[in-house]
TITORKE-556838 format. One record per residue (C-alpha): x, y, z; residue in one letter. Coordinates in nm, 3 decimals. Layout:
// TITORKE-556838
{{X; Y; Z}; 'A'}
...
***
This chain:
// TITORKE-556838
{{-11.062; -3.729; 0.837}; 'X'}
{{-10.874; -3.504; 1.099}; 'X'}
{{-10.989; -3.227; 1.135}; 'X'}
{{-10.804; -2.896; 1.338}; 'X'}
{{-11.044; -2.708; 1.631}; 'X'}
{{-10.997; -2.459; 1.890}; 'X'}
{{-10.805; -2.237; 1.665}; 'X'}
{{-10.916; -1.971; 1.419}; 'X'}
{{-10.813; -2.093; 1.021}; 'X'}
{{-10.703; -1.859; 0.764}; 'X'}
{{-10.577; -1.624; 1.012}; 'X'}
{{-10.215; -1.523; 1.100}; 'X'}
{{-10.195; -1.622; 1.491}; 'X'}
{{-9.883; -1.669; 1.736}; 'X'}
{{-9.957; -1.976; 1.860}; 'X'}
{{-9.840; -1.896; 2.216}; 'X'}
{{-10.120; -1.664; 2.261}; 'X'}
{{-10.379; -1.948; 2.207}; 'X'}
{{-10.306; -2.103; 2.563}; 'X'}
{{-10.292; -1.899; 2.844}; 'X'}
{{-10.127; -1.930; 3.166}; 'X'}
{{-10.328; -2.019; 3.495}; 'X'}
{{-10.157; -2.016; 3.852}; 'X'}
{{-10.100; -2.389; 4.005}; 'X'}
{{-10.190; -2.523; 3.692}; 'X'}
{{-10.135; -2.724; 3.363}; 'X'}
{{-10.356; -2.598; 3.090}; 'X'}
{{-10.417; -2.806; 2.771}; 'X'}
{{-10.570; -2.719; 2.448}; 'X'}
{{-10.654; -2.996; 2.218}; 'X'}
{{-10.617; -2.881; 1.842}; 'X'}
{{-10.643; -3.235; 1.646}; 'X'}
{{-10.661; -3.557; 1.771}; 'X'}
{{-10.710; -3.884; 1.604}; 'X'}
{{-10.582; -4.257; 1.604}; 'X'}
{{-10.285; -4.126; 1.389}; 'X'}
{{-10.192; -3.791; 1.554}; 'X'}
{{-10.277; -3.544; 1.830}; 'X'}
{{-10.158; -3.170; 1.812}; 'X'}
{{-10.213; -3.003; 2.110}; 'X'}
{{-10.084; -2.688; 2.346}; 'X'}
{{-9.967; -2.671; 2.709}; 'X'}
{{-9.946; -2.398; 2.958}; 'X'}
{{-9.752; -2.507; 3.246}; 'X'}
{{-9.720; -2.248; 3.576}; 'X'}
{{-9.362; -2.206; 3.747}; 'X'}
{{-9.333; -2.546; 3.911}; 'X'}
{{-9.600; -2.742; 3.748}; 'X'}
{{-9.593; -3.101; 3.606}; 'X'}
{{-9.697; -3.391; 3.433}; 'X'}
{{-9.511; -3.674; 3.560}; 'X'}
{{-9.333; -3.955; 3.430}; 'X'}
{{-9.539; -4.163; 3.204}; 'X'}
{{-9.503; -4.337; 2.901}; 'X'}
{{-9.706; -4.269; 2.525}; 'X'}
{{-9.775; -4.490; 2.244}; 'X'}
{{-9.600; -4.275; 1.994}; 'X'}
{{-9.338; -4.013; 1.939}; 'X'}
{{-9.370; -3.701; 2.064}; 'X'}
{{-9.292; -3.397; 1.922}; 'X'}
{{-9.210; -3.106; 2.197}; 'X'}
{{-9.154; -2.708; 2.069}; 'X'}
{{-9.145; -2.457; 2.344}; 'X'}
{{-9.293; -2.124; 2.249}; 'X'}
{{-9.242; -1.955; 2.583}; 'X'}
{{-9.091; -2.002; 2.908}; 'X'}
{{-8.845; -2.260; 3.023}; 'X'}
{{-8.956; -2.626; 3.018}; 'X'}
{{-8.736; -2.963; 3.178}; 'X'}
{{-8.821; -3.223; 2.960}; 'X'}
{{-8.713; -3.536; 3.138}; 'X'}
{{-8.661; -3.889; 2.909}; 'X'}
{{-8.509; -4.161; 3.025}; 'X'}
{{-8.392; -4.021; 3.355}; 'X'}
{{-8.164; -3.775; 3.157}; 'X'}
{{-8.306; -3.377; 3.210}; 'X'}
{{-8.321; -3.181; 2.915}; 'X'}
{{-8.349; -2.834; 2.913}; 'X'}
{{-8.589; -2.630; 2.606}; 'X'}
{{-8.564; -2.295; 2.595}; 'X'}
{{-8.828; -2.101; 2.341}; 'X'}
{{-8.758; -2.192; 1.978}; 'X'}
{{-8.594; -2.532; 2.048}; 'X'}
{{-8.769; -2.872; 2.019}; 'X'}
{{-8.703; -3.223; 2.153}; 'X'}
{{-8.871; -3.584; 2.048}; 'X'}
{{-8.954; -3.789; 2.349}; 'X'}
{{-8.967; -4.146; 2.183}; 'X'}
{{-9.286; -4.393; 2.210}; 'X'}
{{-9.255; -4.631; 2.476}; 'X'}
{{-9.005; -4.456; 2.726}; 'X'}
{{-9.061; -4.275; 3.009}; 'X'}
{{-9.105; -3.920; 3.015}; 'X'}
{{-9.168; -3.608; 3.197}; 'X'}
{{-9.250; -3.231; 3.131}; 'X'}
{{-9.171; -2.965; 3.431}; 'X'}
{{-9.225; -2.570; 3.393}; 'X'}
{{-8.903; -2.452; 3.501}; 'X'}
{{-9.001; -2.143; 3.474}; 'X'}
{{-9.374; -2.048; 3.294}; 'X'}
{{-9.337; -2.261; 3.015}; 'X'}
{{-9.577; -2.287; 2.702}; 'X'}
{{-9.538; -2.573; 2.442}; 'X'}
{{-9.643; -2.776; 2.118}; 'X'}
{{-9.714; -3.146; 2.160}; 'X'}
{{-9.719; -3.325; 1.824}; 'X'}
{{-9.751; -3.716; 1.885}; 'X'}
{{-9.719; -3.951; 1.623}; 'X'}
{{-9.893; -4.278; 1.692}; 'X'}
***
């Protein structure tokens, strides 16, 4: 059973506002998580990371905010807020905050 936390239910919300920015940080809000899926938000600062690494399963990106570089592959991709990209199990990938940069991580395992 999966279950959704850290987030209010029944309730009209902007999901942006639910992670907040921090300076010289990454922030990370874990909504669900289980052997199947994982649903959780990032906050990335101006010039913040999380390098080049590799998941099990497909992941999902939106950005609600900001300007992220999503990097797959070695190609850069550039997600602007609105627009979503899948970074495919088992190849390397990257997230940078171009600019502040909130986002939706959906992986599928």
């Amino acid at each position: 059973m999966l279950g959704m936390k850290n987030i209010n239910k029944a309730e009209v919300m902007t999901l942006k506002d639910q992670v907040a920015y921090q300076q010289g940080q990454v922030v990370s809000k874990t909504l669900a998580q289980s052997d199947a899926l994982s649903v959780t938000l990032f906050s990335f600062d101006k010039g913040e990371e999380i390098s080049t690494h590799e998941s099990g399963g497909d992941a999902f990106v939106t950005c609600l905010d900001g300007v992220g570089k999503i990097t797959i592959d070695g190609k850069e991709y550039e997600l602007h807020e609105g627009e979503s990209i899948v970074m495919p199990a088992k190849h390397p990938h990257a997230v940078y905050g171009q600019e502040q940069f909130k986002m939706l991580l959906v992986v599928v395992f």
